[in-house]
Structure formats: structure tokens, C-alpha cells
N, C-alpha and C positions, 0 to 999 in steps of 0.2 A: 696469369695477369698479362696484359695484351700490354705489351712495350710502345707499341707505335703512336706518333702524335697527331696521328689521326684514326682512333679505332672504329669509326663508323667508315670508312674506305673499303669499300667491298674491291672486288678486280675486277667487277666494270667499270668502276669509278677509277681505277688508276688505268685503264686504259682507254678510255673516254679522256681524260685528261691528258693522257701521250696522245693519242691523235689529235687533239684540241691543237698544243703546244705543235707534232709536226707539222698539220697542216698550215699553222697562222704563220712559224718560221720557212718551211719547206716554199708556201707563196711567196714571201718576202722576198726569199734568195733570187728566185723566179723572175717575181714582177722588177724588181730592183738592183740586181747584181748578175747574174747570168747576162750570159747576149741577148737572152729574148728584151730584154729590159729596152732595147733599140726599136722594141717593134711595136710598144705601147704607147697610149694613149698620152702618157704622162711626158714623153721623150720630144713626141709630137709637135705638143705645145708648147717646150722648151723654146725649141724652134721656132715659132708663133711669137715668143716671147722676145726672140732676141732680134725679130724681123722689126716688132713692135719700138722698139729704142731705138734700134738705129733709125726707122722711120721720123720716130720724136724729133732727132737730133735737125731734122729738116724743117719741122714747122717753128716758128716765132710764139706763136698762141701756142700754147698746150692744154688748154682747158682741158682737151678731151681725155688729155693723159692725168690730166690730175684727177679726172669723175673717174677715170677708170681703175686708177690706182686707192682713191676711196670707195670706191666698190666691192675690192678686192678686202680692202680693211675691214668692212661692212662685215664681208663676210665672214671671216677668221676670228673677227672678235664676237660675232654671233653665236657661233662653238665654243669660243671659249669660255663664255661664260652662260652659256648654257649646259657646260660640262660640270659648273661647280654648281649649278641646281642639283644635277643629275648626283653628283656625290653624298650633296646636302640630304637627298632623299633615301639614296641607300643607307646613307648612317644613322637617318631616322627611323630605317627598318629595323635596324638594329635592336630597338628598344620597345619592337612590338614583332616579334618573330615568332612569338604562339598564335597569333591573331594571322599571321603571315602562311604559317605552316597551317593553319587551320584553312583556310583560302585557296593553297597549293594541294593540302589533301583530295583535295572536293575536283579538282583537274582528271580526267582522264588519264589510264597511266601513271598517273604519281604514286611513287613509292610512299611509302609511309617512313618517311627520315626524322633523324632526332634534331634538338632544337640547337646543338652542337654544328652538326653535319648543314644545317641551313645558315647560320652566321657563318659558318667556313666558306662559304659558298656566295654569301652576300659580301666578304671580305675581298672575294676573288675576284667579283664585280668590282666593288673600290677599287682593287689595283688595277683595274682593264681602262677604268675612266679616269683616273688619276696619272696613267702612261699618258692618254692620249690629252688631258690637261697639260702636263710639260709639251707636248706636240704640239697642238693649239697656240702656246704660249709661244714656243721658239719663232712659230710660222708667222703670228702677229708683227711680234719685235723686226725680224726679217722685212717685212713690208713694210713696218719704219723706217727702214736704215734705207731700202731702196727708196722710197719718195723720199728722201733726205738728200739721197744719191742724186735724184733725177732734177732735185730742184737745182745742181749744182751744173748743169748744161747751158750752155752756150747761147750766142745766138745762132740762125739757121745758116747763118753766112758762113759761122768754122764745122759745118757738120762734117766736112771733110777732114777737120785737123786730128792729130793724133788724139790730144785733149778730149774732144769730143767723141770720139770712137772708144775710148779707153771707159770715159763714164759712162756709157752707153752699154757696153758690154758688162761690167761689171755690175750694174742696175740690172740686168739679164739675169746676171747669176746669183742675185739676190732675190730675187724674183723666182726664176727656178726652184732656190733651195728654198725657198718660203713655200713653193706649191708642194715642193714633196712633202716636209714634214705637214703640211698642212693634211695632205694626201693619206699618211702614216696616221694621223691622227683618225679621220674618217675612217679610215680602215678598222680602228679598234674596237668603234661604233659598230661596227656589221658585225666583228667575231665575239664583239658583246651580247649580240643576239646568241651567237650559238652560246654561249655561259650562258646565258639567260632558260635555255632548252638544259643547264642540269640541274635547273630548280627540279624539273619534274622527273626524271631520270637520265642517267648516263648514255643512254641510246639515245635517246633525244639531242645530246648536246655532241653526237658524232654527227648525227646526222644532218643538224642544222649547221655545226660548220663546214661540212661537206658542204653542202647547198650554198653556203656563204662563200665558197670558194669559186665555183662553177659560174654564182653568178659575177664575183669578182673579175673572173678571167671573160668572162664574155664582154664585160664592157669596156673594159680597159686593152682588151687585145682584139674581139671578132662586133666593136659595132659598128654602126652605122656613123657616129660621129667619126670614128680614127679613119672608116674610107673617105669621108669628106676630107679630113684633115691629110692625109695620105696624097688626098687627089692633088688639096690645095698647094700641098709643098713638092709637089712634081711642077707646077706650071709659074708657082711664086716662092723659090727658095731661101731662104732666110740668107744675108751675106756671107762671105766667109771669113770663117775668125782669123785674126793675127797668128803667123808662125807662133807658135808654141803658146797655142792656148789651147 
């Protein structure tokens, strides 16, 4: 009698799922905690971001900051409640997973799995969009509190004063952490592709999060936007923050 509480797990499947988990964590550490993390796209823009407030603190009108900060809203909340369709529909798989697996059979490549082995697997989707649903959600609220933040500025007369510097940067960093987890969340979107490749088999879903990976680091580290953004904060640097910020 097979002990394991997953007995249709062949050891492709358990090592498809270890390179799933190292490559989605191993990028992380990478894009987000390592030094290289200074040389991407998302660090870039921090920068961008905090040139953008202290700029604020100089104009009277901000309309342009308020379109732009519901922009940003626009967008976050677009995700995020497009993430609870996305849930909606995998747990309506759930209750048609012979109709499901009859559909995946018919694929190229597809293994012929049990109807066990496919809810386990639509489950593992739930938790990939259900992560990046709290993502979404944090990165939302975040962009609350900073237009909350930003409505609490000055006029352009004390842009100079501590007061204003002080809201200015900490709207930055509200900002910032809003763009990563927002960022976090997107991400779980792309390595939901590669789950999505061990509908058909475990070599699939190595090799689509490879691919997921490759193309993750080309555009956040080698494209064409971060040389702009590169160029931009060589000739326009964003201020410099306060001792001990």
C-alpha cells in the first residue's frame, strides 16, 4: 500500500516541482535581495519615483499627480480583481475535471493522469493566484495610504521645508513598496504559466518556467526600457535622501 499523500507523483513530478519552487525562489533572491537587485528595472524606477514627489512638492496644481496616482490605482485594482475571476474559475474546474482531463488528454504530450493527480494540480494553481491576490491587495491599500500621503503637502512655497521633504519621501516609499508587491504579484502570473505547462506533463512545466525565467530577467535587467531609464538618471538624478534614510 503506497503511504504517500500523493500516490499518482511519479519523480518527474517531484522534480519538476523542485525546479518549479527553485527557480520562482532562486529568481526572487536574485531580482530582489542580492546586489544585482540595484541593477534592475524595478530599483530604477524607485528612483523615478522619488524624483517625481519631491518635483510635486514644487507645483501649487497637482492634478497631474493626482491623474497619475489614479492611474496607478487603475491599475492594481484591475489585477486585483481580475485575480478573483481567475480563482472563481479554477474552483469551477474543480467540479468538471473529467470534462477537464478529457480536453487535456486530447493535447499533445499529455500524459494520461488521474482525476486526483488534476485537482491536485488545479489546487496548486489556486494557491499561485490566491498568493498573488494578497499581492495585488497589499499593493492596492499601499497606493491608498500614498495618495492620502500626498494629499497632506504643502504649498509650493515650503517645498523646501523639512515638512515637505519628509511627506514627499515617505509618499516615495509607499509608492515604491506598492510597485514591488504589485510587481510580486505579476510575477506569480508568469510562473502560473509554467503550472499551468504541468497540466500536460512535468517536462513541460520545467521548461516553461525556465522560459519564464529568461524572459523575466531580460526585461527587468537587459531591455531597452532600463537603458532609457539608466541614461535618464545619469543626466536627471533623483535628489539625495536625508542622513540616515
Amino acid at each position: 500500500m503506497n503511504a504517500s499523500p500523493l500516490p499518482w507523483m511519479t519523480l518527474a513530478d517531484w522534480l519538476g516541482l523542485a525546479s518549479f519552487f527553485a527557480l520562482w525562489t532562486g529568481y526572487t533572491i536574485f531580482a530582489d535581495i542580492s546586489p544585482a537587485r540595484h541593477r534592475s528595472i524595478a530599483t530604477l524606477m524607485a528612483s523615478r519615483r522619488r524624483a517625481w514627489f519631491m518635483e510635486a512638492t514644487r507645483r501649487d496644481l497637482r492634478i497631474v499627480d493626482a491623474n497619475i496616482l489614479g492611474n496607478l490605482l487603475q491599475g492594481v485594482s484591475f489585477f486585483s480583481s481580475t485575480t478573483i475571476f481567475v480563482i472563481g474559475g479554477l474552483m469551477a474546474m474543480l467540479g468538471v475535471t473529467e470534462t477537464v482531463a478529457h480536453a487535456i488528454g486530447r493535447l499533445p504530450f499529455a500524459e494520461n493522469g488521474s482525476i486526483d493527480a488534476l485537482e491536485s494540480k488545479i489546487c496548486f494553481l489556486l494557491a499561485i493566484f490566491v498568493y498573488a491576490f494578497f499581492k495585488f491587495s497589499w499593493a492596492f491599500r499601499l497606493a491608498n495610504y500614498c495618495s492620502i500621503t500626498v494629499g497632506a503637502l504643502g504649498p509650493a512655497a515650503d517645498a523646501d521645508s523639512e515638512r515637505s521633504r519628509c511627506i514627499a519621501e515617505t509618499a516615495a516609499v509607499l509608492s515604491s513598496r506598492s510597485g514591488h508587491h504589485f510587481n510580486r504579484g505579476l510575477r506569480a502570473y508568469f510562473f502560473a504559466l509554467g503550472a499551468l505547462g504541468w497540466m500536460v506533463n512535468p517536462f513541460l512545466l520545467t521548461a516553461v518556467t525556465a522560459g519564464v525565467v529568461v524572459t523575466l530577467y531580460r526585461r527587468e535587467f537587459h531591455s531597452l526600457a532600463l537603458q532609457s531609464l539608466s541614461h535618464l538618471n545619469a543626466i536627471d538624478p533623483a535628489p539625495p535622501t536625508r542622513p540616515g534614510q
